[in-house]
C-alpha positions, 0 to 999 in steps of 0.5 A: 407794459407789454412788450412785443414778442420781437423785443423780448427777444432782444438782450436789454443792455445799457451799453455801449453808449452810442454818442452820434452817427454814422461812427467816427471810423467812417469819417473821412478827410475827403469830407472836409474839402467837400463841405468847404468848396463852394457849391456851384449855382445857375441863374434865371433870368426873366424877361417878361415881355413879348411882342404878341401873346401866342394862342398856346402860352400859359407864362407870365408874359406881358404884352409890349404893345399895352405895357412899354415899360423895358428900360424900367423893368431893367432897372428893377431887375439890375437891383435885384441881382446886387440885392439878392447876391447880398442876402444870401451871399452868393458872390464867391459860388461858381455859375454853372449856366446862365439861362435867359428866358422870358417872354421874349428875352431878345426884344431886350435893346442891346443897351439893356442887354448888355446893362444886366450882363454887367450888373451879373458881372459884378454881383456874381462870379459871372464870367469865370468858368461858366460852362454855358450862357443860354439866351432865347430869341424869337424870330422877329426880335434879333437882327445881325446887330444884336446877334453879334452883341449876345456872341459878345457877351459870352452867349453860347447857347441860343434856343429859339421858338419856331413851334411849326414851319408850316405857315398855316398851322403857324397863324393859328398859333398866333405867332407873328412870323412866317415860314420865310422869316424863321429861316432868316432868323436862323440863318442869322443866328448861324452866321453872327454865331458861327463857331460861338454858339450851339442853336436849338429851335424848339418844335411844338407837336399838337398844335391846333390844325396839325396834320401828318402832312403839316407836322412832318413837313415840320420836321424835314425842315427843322433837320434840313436847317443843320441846327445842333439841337432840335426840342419836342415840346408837347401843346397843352391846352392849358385852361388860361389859353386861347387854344383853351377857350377855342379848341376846347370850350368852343371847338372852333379850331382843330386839336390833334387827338391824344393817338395823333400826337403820340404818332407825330413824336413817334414820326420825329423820334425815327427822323431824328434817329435816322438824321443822327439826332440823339436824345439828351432828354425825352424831348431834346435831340441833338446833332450827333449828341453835340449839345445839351442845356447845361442849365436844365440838365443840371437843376434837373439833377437837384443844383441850386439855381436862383431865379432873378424878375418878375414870377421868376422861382428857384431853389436853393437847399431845401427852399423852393423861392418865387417872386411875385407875378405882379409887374408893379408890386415887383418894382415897388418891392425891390425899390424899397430894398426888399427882396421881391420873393411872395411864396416858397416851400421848404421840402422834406426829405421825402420831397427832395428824393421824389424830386430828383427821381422824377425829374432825373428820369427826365434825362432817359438815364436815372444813376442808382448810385448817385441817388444811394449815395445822396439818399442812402436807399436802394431805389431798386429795392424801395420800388421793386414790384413797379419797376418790374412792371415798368421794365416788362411793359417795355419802358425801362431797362434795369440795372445794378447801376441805372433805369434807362428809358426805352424808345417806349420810354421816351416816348411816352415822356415823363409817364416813368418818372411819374409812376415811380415818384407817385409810388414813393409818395403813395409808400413811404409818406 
């Protein structure tokens, strides 16, 4: 047997006997009540349908007008919840934030609408203590009516998808509003909402036809609208798209180049900044910091949330769960008391710490301490050498405490957060 120079130097003893780990002196009582509370939850919920498939979208959506099938859609997914509150005991965790998403989740009737509310009601701790309830709305879906049922319920939060004012660059998008019609929808939603609800309307940089004039004509008016939160998402032509197969494959639509999207976030970020729009993520701005989604922000930081419909996913402890895409098998499935999940993935350590790196840098501010804690490793000290490059090419601040994206940073979206977490897998798999 050969023993390596390092070990011979070690003294070889058979004591002291070493029964577990960490040593009972760093017990602590606090641990007891942490491990007995119960760990907080969000909620998905989706709503697969829309009146229109627009050009960009790459989601499990089904169109209304082949496939009216709503109210049975509701039924299934009322099952569900009871099913899926049952099976992995969920009733007694507190909810955190509710997002309904889809698809179009306003197209719901209010009947049907208010049918899942109640079946969340009673299968989950749905109304005590929830911090928000977030709904997605498309311009022509809402009415004044339905405003008012949502505020009702418990709504808070509504996000709405604009993706342009610009009438042109909005048909070509294959959207089923106008430029006039979305402000109705907005100034619907302030005034069914007003002191109930935080409003977010979501922009999409990159869209085919865009120009500076267009885009920035996109932004005044999102400002000019007063809405508490304004999100930046950036178009990919997606290989399952239209924009795809017309942009790309047949190049008879216009796309911004790479170098004209990066100066169209960078015109929105100064407006916003000068507006007093502050960044809560990379892509999200909100009035005088006012807003944030409670949702993202928090499975972002590693909270369980389950997802509930159609393709809809989760993860819960180290489980990543997804229910099946296919409409049919979904409503067979849970009709024969099944749960409706096809595929998942169990994570490892590894997995869970790359995870929370790089979706946390997605929040422009990524706790030293809190991942130590979780993880019990020194991220300044596993990624030193790129964090240095990081911080000396201008996109990060480091700290004792905290990376921190820059304007750079932020700009450049999740390039940070995909840097570090590809350079622990590439260290330390």
């Amino acid at each position: 047997m050969t023993i390596s120079t390092e070990l011979s130097k070690l003294e070889s003893k058979r004591l002291p006997l070493v029964p577990n780990y960490p040593p009972f002196k760093q017990w602590k009582r606090a641990a007891v009540k942490e491990t007995l509370e119960a760990k907080p939850l969000c909620l998905y919920i989706h709503i697969p349908f829309c009146t229109q498939r627009c050009s960009f979208c790459y989601y499990k959506t089904v169109d209304l007008k082949e496939r009216p099938e709503v109210e049975g859609y509701v039924a299934t997914l009322c099952k569900e919840i009871e099913m899926v509150s049952d099976s992995f005991d969920l009733a007694n965790r507190p909810i955190h934030a509710v997002y309904f998403g889809g698809g179009t989740p306003s197209l719901l009737k209010e009947p049907q609408l208010v049918k899942i509310v109640e079946a969340l009601g009673k299968n989950f701790k749905f109304f005590e203590n929830k911090k928000q309830f977030s709904f997605e709305a498309e311009p022509l879906t809402i009415s004044k009516s339905k405003l008012e049922t949502m505020a009702n319920l418990g709504v808070n939060r509504l996000s709405m998808g604009m993706q342009s004012f610009v009438d042109a660059i909005i048909k070509l998008s294959g959207r089923g509003h106008d430029e006039k019609q979305a402000y109705r929808a907005i100034n619907l939603a302030q005034k069914a909402g007003e002191g109930k609800w935080n409003i977010n309307i979501d922009l999409l940089s990159g869209l085919a036809g865009e120009t500076d004039e267009t885009w920035h004509q996109s932004v005044e008016r999102a400002i000019e609208t007063g809405v508490e939160s304004i999100t930046v998402y950036k178009m990919e032509a997606f290989a399952n798209t239209e924009v795809y197969q017309t942009g790309v494959r047949e190049d008879v639509v216009q796309l911004p180049s790479e170098d004209q999207e990066l100066k169209f976030m960078e015109y929105a970020m100064e407006r916003f900044g000068r507006a007093n729009y502050l960044p809560w993520s990379h892509f999200t701005y909100t009035k005088d910091g006012c807003d944030k989604s409670e949702y993202i922000y928090n499975i972002w930081q590693g909270m369980d949330f389950y997802g509930l419909g159609v393709s809809a996913f989760g993860t819960m402890g180290d489980s990543i769960l997804q229910n099946t895409s296919d409409l049919e098998k979904y409503a067979e499935i849970v009709d024969s008391g099944q749960l409706p999940l096809a595929r998942g993935y169990n994570l490892t350590s590894l997995d869970m710490m790359v995870r929370d790196v790089l979706l946390g840098m997605k929040l422009l501010r990524l706790d030293l301490d809190r991942l130590k804690k979780h993880y019990g490793f020194n991220l300044k000290t596993l990624c030193a050498s790129v964090l240095t490059d990081l911080e000396l090419d201008g996109f990060i601040s480091v700290s004792d405490s905290a990376i921190e994206l820059t304007s750079k940073g932020i700009l450049y979206g999740d390039f940070v957060g995909v840097t570090l977490s590809d350079y622990l897998k590439k260290s330390y798999a």
